[in-house]
DRENPA-935264 format. One line per 8 residues: number of its first residue (from 1); their letters; for each residue x, y, z of C-alpha. Coordinates in nm, 3 decimals, decimal comma, padded with zeros to 5 digits, always signed. Each point is the difference from the previous one (the first is absolute). Example, Ala and Ser with C-alpha at 12.3 -4.5 7.8 and 13.67 -1.06 7.14 Angstrom:
1) AS) +01,230/-00,450/+00,780; +00,137/+00,344/-00,066 .
//
This chain:
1) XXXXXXXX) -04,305/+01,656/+13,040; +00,176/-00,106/-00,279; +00,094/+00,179/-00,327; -00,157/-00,103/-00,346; +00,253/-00,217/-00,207; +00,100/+00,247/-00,283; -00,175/-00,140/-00,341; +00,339/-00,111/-00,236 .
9) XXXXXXXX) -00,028/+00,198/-00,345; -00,019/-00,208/-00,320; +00,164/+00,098/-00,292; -00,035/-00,074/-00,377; +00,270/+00,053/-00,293; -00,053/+00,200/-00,302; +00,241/-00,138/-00,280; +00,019/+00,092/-00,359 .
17) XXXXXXXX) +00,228/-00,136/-00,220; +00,197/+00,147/-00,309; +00,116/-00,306/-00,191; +00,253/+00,046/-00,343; -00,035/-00,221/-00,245; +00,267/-00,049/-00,303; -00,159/-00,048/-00,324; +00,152/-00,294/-00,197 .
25) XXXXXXXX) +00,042/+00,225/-00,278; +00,338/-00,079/-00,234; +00,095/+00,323/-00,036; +00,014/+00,284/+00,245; -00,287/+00,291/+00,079; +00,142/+00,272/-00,207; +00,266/-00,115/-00,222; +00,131/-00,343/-00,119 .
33) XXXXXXXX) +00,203/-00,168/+00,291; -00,033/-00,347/+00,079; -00,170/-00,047/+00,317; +00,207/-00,348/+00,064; +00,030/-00,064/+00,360; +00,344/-00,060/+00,088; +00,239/+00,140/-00,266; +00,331/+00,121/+00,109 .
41) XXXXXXXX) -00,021/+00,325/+00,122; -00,054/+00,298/-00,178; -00,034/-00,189/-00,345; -00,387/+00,061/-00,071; +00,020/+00,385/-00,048; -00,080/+00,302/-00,219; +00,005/+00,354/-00,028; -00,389/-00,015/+00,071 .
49) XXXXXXXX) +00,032/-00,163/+00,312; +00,311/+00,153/+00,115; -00,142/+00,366/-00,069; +00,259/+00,125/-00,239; -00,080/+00,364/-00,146; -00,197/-00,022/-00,298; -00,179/-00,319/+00,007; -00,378/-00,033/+00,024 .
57) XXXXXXXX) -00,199/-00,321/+00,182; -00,258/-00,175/-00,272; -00,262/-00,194/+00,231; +00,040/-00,396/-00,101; -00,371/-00,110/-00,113; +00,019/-00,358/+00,191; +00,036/+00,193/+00,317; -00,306/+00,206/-00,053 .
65) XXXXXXXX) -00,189/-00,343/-00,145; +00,111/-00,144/+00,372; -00,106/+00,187/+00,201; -00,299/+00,063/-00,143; -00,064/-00,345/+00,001; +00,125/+00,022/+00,378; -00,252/+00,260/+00,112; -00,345/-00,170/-00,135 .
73) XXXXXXXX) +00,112/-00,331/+00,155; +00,032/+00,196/+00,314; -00,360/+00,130/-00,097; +00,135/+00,378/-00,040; -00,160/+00,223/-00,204; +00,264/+00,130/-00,314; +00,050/+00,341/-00,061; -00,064/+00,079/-00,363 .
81) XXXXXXXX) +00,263/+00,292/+00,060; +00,249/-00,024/+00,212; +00,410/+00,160/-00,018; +00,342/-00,039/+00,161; +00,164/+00,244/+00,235; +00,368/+00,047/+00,102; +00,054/-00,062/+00,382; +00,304/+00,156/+00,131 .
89) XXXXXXXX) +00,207/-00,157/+00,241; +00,369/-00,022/+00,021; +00,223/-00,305/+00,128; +00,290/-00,175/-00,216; -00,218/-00,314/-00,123; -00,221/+00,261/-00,251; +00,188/+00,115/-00,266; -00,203/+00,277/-00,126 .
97) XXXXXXXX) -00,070/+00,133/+00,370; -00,358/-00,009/-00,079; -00,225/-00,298/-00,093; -00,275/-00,061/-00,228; -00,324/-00,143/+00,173; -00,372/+00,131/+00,031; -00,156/+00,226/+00,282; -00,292/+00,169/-00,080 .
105) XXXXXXXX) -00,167/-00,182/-00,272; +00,060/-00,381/-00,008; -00,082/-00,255/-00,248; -00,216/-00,165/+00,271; -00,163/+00,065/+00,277; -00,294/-00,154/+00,240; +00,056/-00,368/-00,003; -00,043/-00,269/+00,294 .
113) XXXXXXXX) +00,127/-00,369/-00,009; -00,141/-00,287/+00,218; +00,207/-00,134/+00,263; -00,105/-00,373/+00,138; +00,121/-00,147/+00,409; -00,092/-00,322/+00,067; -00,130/+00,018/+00,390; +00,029/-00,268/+00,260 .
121) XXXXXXXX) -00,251/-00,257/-00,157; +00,186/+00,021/-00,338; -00,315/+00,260/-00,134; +00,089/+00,289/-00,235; +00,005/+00,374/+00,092; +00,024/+00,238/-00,262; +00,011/+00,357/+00,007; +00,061/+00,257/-00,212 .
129) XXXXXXXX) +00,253/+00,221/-00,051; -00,007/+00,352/-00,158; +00,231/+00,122/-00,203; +00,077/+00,384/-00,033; +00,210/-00,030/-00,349; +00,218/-00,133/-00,227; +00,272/+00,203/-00,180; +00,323/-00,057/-00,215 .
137) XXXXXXXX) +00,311/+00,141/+00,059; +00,344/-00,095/-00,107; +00,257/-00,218/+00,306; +00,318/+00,179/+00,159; +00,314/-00,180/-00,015; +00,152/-00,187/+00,256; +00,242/+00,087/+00,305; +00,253/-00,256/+00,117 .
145) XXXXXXXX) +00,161/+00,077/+00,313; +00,336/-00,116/+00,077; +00,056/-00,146/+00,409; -00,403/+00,029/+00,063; -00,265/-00,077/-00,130; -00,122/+00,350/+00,015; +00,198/+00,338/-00,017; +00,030/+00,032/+00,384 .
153) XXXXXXXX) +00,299/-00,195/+00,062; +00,155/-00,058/-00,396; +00,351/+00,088/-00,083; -00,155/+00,089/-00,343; -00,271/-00,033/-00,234; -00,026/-00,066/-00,347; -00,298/+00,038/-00,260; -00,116/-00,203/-00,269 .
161) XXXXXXXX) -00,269/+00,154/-00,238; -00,134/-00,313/-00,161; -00,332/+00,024/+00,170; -00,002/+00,368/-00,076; -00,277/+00,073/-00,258; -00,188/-00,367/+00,087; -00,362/+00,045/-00,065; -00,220/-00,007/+00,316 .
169) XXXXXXXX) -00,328/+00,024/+00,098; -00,078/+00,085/+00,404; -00,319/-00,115/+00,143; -00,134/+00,187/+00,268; -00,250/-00,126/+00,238; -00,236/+00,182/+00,223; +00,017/-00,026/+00,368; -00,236/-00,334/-00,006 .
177) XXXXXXXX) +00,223/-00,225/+00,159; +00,025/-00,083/+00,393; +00,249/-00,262/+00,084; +00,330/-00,152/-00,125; -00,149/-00,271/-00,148; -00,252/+00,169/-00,215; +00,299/+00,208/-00,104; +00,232/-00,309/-00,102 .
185) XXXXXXXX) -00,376/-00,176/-00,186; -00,058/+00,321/-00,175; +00,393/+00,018/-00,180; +00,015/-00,346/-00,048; -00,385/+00,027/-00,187; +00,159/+00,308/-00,212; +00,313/-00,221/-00,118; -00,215/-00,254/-00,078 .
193) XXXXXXXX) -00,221/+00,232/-00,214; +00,319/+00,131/-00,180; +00,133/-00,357/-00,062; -00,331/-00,066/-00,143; -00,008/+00,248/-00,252; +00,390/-00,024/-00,069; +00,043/+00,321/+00,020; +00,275/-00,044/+00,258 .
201) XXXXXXXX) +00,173/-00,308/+00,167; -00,073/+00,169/+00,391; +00,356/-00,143/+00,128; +00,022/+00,153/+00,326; +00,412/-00,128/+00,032; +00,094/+00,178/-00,326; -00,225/+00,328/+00,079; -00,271/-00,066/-00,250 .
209) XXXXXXXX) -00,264/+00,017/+00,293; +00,132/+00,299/+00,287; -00,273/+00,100/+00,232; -00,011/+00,275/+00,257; -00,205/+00,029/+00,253; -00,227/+00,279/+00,180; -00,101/-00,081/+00,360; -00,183/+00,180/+00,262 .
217) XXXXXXXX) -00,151/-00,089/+00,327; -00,319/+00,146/+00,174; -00,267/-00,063/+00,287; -00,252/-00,238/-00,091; -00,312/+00,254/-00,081; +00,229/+00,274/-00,137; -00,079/+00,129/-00,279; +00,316/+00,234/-00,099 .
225) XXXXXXXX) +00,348/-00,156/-00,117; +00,294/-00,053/+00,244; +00,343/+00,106/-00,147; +00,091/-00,192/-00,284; +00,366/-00,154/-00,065; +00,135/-00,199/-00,290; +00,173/-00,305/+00,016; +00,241/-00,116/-00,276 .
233) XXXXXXXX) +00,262/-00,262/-00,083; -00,240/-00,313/+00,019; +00,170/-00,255/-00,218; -00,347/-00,279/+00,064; -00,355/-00,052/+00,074; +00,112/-00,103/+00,365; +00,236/+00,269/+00,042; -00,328/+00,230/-00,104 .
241) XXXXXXXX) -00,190/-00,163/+00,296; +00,229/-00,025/+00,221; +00,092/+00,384/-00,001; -00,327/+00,106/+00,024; -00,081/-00,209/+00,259; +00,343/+00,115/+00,183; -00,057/+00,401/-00,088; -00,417/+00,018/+00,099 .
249) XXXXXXXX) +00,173/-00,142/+00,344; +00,205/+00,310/+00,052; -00,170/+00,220/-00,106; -00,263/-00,101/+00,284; +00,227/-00,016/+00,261; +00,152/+00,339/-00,157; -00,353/+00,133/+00,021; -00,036/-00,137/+00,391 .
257) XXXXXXXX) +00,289/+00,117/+00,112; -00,103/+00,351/-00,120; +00,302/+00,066/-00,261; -00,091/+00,145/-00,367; +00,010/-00,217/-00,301; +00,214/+00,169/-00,225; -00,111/-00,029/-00,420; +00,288/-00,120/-00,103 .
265) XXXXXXXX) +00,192/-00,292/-00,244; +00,070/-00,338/+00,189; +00,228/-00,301/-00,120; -00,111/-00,346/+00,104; +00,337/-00,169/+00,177; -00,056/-00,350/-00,103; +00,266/-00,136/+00,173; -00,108/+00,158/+00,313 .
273) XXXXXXXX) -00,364/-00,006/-00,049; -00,085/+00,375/+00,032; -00,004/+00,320/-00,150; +00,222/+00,294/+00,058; -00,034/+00,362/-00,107; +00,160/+00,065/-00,380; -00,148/+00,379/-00,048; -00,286/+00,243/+00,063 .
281) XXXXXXXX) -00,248/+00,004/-00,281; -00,039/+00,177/-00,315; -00,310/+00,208/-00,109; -00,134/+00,009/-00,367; +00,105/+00,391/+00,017; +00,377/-00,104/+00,083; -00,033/-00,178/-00,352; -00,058/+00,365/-00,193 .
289) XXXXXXXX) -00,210/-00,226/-00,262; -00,058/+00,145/-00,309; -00,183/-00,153/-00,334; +00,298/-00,170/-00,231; +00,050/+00,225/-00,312; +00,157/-00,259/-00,226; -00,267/-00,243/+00,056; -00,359/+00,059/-00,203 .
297) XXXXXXXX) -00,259/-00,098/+00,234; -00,165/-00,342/-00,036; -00,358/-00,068/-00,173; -00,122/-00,343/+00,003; -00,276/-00,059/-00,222; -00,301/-00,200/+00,086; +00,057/-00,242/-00,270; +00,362/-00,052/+00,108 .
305) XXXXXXXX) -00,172/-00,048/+00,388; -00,239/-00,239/-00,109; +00,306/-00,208/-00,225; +00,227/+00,017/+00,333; -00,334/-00,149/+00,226; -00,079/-00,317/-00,245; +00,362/-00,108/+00,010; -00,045/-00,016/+00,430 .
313) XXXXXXXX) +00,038/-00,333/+00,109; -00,289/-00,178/+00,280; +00,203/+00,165/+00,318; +00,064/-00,173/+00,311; -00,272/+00,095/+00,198; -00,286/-00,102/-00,228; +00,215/-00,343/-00,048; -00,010/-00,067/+00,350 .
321) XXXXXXXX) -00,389/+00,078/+00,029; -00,068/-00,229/-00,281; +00,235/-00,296/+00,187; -00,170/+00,066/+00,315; -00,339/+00,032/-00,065; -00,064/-00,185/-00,330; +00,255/-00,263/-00,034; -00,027/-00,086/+00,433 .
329) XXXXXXXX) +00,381/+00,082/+00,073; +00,082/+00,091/+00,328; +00,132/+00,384/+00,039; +00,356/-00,186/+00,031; +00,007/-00,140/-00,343; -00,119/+00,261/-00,116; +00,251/+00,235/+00,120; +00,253/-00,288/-00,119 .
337) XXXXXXXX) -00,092/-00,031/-00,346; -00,042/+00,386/-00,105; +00,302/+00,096/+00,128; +00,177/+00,003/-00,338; -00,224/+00,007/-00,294; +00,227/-00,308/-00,166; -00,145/-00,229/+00,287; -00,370/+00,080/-00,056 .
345) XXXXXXXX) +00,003/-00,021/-00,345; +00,195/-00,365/+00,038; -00,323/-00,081/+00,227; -00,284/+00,127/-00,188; +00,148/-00,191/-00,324; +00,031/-00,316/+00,252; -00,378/+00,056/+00,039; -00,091/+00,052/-00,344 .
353) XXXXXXXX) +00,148/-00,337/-00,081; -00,257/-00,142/+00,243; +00,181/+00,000/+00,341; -00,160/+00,029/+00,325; +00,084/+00,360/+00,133; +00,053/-00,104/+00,390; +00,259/-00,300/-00,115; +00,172/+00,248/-00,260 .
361) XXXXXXXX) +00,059/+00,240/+00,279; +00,113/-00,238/+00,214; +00,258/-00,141/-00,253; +00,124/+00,338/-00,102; +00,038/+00,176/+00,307; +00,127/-00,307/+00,150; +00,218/-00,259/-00,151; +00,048/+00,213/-00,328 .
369) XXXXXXXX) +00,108/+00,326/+00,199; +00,259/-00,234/+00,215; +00,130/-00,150/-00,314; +00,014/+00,377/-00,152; +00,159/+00,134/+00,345; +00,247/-00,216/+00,054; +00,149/-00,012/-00,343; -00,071/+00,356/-00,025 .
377) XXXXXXXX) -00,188/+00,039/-00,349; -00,325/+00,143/-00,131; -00,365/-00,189/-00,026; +00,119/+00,076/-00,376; +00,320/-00,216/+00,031; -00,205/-00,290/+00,049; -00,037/-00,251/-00,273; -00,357/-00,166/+00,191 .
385) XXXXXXXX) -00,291/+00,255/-00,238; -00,261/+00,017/+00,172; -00,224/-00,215/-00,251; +00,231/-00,244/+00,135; -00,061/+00,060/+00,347; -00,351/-00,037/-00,043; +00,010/-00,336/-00,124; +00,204/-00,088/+00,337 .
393) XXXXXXXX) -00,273/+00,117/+00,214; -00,273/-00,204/-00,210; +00,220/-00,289/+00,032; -00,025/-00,002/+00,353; -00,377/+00,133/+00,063; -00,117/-00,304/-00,213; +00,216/-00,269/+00,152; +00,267/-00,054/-00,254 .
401) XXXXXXXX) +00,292/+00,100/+00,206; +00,084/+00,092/+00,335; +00,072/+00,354/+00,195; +00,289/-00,188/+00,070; +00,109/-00,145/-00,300; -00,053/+00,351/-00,155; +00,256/+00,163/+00,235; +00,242/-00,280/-00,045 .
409) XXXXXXXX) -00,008/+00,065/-00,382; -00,030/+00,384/+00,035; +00,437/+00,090/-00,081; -00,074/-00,182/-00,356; -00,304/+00,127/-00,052; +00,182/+00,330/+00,090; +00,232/-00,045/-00,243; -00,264/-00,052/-00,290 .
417) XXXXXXXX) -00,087/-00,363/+00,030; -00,320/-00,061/-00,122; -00,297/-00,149/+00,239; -00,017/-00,267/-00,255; +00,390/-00,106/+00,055; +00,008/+00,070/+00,308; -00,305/-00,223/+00,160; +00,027/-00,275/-00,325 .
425) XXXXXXXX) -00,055/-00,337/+00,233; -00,104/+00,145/+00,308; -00,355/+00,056/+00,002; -00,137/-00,080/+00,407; -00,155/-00,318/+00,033; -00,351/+00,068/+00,076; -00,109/-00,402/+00,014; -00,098/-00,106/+00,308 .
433) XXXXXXXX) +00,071/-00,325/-00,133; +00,364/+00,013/-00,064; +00,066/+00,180/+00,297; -00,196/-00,192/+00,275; +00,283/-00,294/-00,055; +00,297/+00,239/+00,014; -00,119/+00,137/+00,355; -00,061/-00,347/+00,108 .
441) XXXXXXXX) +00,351/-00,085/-00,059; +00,155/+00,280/+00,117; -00,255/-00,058/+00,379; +00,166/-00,396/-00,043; +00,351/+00,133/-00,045; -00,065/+00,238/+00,356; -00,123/-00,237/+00,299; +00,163/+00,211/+00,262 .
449) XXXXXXXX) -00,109/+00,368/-00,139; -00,317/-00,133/-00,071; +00,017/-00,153/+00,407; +00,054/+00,338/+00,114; -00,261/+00,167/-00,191; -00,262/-00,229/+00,115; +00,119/+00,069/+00,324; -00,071/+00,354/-00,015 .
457) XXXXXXXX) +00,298/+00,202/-00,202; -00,254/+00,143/-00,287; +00,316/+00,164/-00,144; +00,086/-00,290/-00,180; -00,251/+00,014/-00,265; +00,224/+00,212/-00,173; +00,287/-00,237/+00,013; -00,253/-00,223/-00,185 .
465) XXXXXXXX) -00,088/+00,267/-00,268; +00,359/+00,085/-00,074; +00,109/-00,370/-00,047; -00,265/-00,055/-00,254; +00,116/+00,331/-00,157; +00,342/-00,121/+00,023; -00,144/-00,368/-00,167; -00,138/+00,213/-00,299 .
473) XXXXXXXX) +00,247/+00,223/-00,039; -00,258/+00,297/+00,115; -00,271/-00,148/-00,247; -00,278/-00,075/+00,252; -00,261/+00,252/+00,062; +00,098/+00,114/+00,308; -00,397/+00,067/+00,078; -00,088/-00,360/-00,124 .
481) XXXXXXXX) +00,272/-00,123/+00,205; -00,015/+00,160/+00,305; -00,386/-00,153/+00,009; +00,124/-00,334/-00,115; +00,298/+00,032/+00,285; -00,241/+00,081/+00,315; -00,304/-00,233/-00,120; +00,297/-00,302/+00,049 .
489) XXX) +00,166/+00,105/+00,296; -00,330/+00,045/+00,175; -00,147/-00,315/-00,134 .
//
């Protein structure tokens, strides 16, 4: 008799993420530092944000305008009454040994944002996300280790304080999402929201964007949490995936083997492509948080609310629903065009001016964005408008010019030539009978391609085409003469 094959368990991750975001603010949180990235060390400083005795923090209005503006377009509801509170922690990169954030009443709380996959047959999946809150809280300083590129292993370290004081808002989600992927979609959905609004450029290289993340694995069917650890020091998108996807695998084979997950801190290794212990975690009570006494607490008014929600731009999200299912754009495009607000805007004027949405995609997010890539500028360095665009597309939907004489003229046109100049005496010559004699001389000039045609190599007709082309220096109609072309090679 032979034994039952034993049933494999399947297991599912639990991943939140806690995302900071630097507000593009000019001055700093409390006091009035530049927040310049890359200054020389220790140069954008103050009493404030170094914690001397006797100073007090005043809260900088544009960071309370955005993130505001930050919580309703991640559909939170604002507290009316909210307050700071000092969280005490001690390491040499926080001046004051204690820093200024929120804990028990944040400025927003119960949002969601909506993710969107594309699956195997190029259809969108969205899903929402929740989000738990959204608070503001003032950025530590900055440790640069000497030898390593983390204290274990440096000969020394040194500090710089420029970032100390740097207005922040963190973002946490609830547990909603279940796979690296969704995790990597979800941050790169919240800096696009953020680049939207302006409220903060979401460079992940110069630490505008940080995001940590909380992952736990569990049966399939199980209800309660596994043991949750954080992972930090994820520099990109990818790197975001690609940890998760690397930590959900040991903690399963942790969990199979029978040893305990410990809740602790883990750094992503990128050069090694794993993560390795950094610390146990912290609990809120290690924090000793206590309600800020030099800080009033914060009333926003519904007038104020209502000011802060009609300057909200249309979001990416509803941009890409109005793409896909009014304007017929496939989820691709869609995804393409609303990445930074600049690029959809340039598009939707295109259309205003009368251009066909499918052939202004495909001329931004094509030829444009490789012009724009490869001599690294903006779709606002451009000197083609998009009224100017537009005209290009009619052009060639009624006839006038070629797809092909449009991207041979596309570099002047980039460079603000006019449609006008650049097509003057080279409108496609649509008359069958001015073309009919140019493809009978170029079939006369040919005997022995036009031989092997005949005799079966069908290839050839486009050896025809492009001679003609070449005769009228790319003013044929290439449909007109590719009809003219066959009708006298099979005559």
């Amino acid at each position: 008799m032979t034994s039952a094959t034993p049933v494999k368990t399947e297991y599912e991750a639990i991943i939140g993420l806690e995302t900071h975001c630097q507000l593009s603010t000019n001055t700093k949180i409390f006091s009035s530092s530049s927040t310049a990235f890359g200054a020389d060390p220790n140069t954008n400083i103050d009493p404030v944000c170094m914690g001397l005795p006797g100073v007090l923090p005043v809260l900088n209005e544009k960071v309370l305008e955005y993130a505001v503006k930050a919580g309703l377009a991640l559909n939170c509801q604002i507290a009316k009454y909210s307050k700071f509170d000092r969280k005490q922690y001690f390491y040499p990169d926080l001046p004051k040994n204690y820093q200024i954030s929120q804990y028990d009443l944040p400025i927003a709380e119960h949002g969601w944002i909506e993710i969107e996959l594309v699956d195997a047959e190029g259809n969108p999946v969205r899903k929402r996300i929740g989000i738990t809150r959204l608070h503001m809280e003032e950025d530590a300083g900055k440790l640069v280790h000497a030898g390593s590129d983390r204290l274990s292993g440096s000969s020394y370290s040194l500090v710089d304080y420029n970032r100390a004081g740097v207005p922040l808002v963190e973002i946490v989600s609830e547990p909603d999402i279940r796979s690296g992927q969704e995790a990597a979609e979800y941050a790169q959905e919240l800096r696009r929201i953020v680049r939207y609004l302006g409220v903060s450029d979401g460079n992940m290289q110069e630490g505008s964007l940080r995001c940590d993340v909380n992952i736990s694995v569990r049966p399939v069917g199980q209800d309660k949490f596994g043991t949750k650890v954080e992972i930090k020091n994820m520099n990109s998108f990818n790197a975001i995936q690609r940890a998760i996807e690397y930590e959900i695998e040991r903690q399963i084979a942790a969990v199979e083997a029978g040893e305990p997950i410990i809740q602790e801190t883990r750094l992503w290794e990128e050069g090694a492509q794993r993560t390795i212990s950094m610390r146990t975690k912290e609990g809120s009570s290690d924090y000793r948080y206590f309600p800020e006494p030099d800080l009033a607490p914060i009333e926003v008014s519904e007038t104020q609310l209502e000011n802060w929600r009609s300057e909200l731009p249309e979001l990416p999200a509803q941009k890409r629903h109005h793409y896909e299912n009014e304007l017929g754009l496939s989820p691709y495009d869609a995804r393409v065009l609303t990445e930074e607000r600049y690029v959809s805007e340039y598009f939707e004027a295109a259309i205003a001016a009368g251009a066909n949405p499918k052939a202004a995609a495909n001329w931004i997010t094509q030829d444009i964005a490789a012009y724009i890539n490869k001599q690294k500028l903006s779709i606002t360095d451009i000197a083609l408008t998009p009224a100017n665009l537009a005209e290009v597309i009619t052009r060639i939907e009624t006839g006038k010019i070629s797809n092909a004489q449009a991207k041979e003229k596309l570099p002047d046109l980039l460079q603000g030539v006019t449609p006008e100049k650049a097509f003057a005496g080279q409108e496609l010559i649509t008359d069958p009978s001015i073309l009919e004699p140019i493809v009978d001389e170029v079939i006369a000039a040919n005997p022995k391609e036009l031989e092997k045609y005949r005799n079966g190599n069908t290839n050839l007709k486009g050896f025809f085409v492009g001679q003609v082309l070449k005769k009228t220096s790319k003013r044929a109609d290439p449909k007109l003469t590719n009809e003219l072309v066959e009708k006298k090679l099979n005559a």
